[in-house]
ZADO-1210 file (C-alpha; in nm, 4 decimals, padded with zeros to 6 digits):
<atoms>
<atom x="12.7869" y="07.5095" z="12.5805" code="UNK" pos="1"/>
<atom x="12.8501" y="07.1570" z="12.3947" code="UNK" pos="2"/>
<atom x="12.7057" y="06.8410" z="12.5887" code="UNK" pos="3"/>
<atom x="12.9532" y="06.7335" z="12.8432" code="UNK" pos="4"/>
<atom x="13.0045" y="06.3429" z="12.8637" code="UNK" pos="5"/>
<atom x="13.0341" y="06.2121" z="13.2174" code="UNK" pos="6"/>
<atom x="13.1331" y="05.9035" z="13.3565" code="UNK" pos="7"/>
<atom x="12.9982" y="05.7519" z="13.6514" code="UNK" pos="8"/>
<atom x="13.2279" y="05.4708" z="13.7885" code="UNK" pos="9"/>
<atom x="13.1190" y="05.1776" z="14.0852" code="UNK" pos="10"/>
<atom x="13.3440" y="05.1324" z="14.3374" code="UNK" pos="11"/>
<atom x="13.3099" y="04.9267" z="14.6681" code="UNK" pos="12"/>
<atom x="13.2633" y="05.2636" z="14.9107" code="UNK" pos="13"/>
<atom x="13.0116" y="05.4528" z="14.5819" code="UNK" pos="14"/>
<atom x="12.9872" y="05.6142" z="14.3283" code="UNK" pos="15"/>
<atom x="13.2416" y="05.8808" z="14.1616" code="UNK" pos="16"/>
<atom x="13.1859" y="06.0868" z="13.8333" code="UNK" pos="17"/>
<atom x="13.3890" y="06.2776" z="13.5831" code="UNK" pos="18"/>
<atom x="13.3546" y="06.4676" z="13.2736" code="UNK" pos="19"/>
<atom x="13.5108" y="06.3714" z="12.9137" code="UNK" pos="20"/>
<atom x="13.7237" y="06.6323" z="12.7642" code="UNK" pos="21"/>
<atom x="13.8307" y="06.8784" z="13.0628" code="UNK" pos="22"/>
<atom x="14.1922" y="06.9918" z="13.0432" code="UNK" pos="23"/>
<atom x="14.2231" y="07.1842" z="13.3277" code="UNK" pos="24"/>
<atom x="14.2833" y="06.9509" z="13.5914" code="UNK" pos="25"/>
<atom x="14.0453" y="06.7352" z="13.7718" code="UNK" pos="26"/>
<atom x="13.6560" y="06.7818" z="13.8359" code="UNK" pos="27"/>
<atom x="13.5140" y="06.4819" z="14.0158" code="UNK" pos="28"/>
<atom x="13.1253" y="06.4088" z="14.1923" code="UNK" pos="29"/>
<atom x="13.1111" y="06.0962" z="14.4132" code="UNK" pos="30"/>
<atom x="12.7969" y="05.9840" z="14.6022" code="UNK" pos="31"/>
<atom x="12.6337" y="05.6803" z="14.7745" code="UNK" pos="32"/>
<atom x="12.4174" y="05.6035" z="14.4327" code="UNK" pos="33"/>
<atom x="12.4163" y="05.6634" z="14.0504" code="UNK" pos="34"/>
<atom x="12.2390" y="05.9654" z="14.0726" code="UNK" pos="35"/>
<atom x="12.4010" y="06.1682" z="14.3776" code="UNK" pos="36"/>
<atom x="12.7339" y="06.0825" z="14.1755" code="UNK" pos="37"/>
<atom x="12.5770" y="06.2383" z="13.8207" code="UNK" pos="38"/>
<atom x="12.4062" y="06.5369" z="14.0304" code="UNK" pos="39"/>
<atom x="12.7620" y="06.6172" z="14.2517" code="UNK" pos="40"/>
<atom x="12.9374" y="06.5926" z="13.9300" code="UNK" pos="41"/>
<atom x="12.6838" y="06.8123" z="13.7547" code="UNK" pos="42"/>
<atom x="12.7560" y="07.0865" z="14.0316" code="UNK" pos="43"/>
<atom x="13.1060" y="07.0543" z="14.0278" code="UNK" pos="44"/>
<atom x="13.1324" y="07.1221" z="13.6714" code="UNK" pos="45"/>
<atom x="12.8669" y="07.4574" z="13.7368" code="UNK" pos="46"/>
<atom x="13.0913" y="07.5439" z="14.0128" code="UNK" pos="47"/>
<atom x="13.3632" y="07.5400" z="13.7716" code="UNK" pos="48"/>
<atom x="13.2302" y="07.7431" z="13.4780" code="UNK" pos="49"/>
<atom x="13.0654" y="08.0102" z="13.7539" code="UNK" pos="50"/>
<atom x="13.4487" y="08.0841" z="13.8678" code="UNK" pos="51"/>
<atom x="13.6989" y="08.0562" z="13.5944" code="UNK" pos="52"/>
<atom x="13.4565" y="08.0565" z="13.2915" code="UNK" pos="53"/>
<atom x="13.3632" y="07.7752" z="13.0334" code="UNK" pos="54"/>
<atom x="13.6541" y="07.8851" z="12.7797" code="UNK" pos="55"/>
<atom x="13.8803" y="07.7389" z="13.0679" code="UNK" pos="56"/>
<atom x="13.6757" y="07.4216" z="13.0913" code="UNK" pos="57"/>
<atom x="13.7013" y="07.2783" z="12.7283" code="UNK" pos="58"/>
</atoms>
């Protein structure tokens, strides 16, 4: 699978994430810090490709 961009975004209650690219709909992370954001994001997008497949997620 190519490199997935994701952008992490402050807000006043945290963090949220979301990847460049997907046209399926909406993945999205959030967390208290950078990093819980990038790693709930991460595991959304797993989540994701585990149940409809990667050809669905680009």
């Amino acid at each position: 699978m190519s490199p997935v961009k994701i952008i992490i975004e402050q807000h006043e209650d945290g963090f949220v994430g979301y990847p460049l690219g997907f046209k399926a709909g909406a993945i999205v992370g959030q967390g208290e810090t950078y990093e819980e954001a990038l790693a709930d994001t991460r595991s959304a997008i797993d989540f994701f490709i585990e149940h409809y497949g990667a050809a669905k997620f680009w």
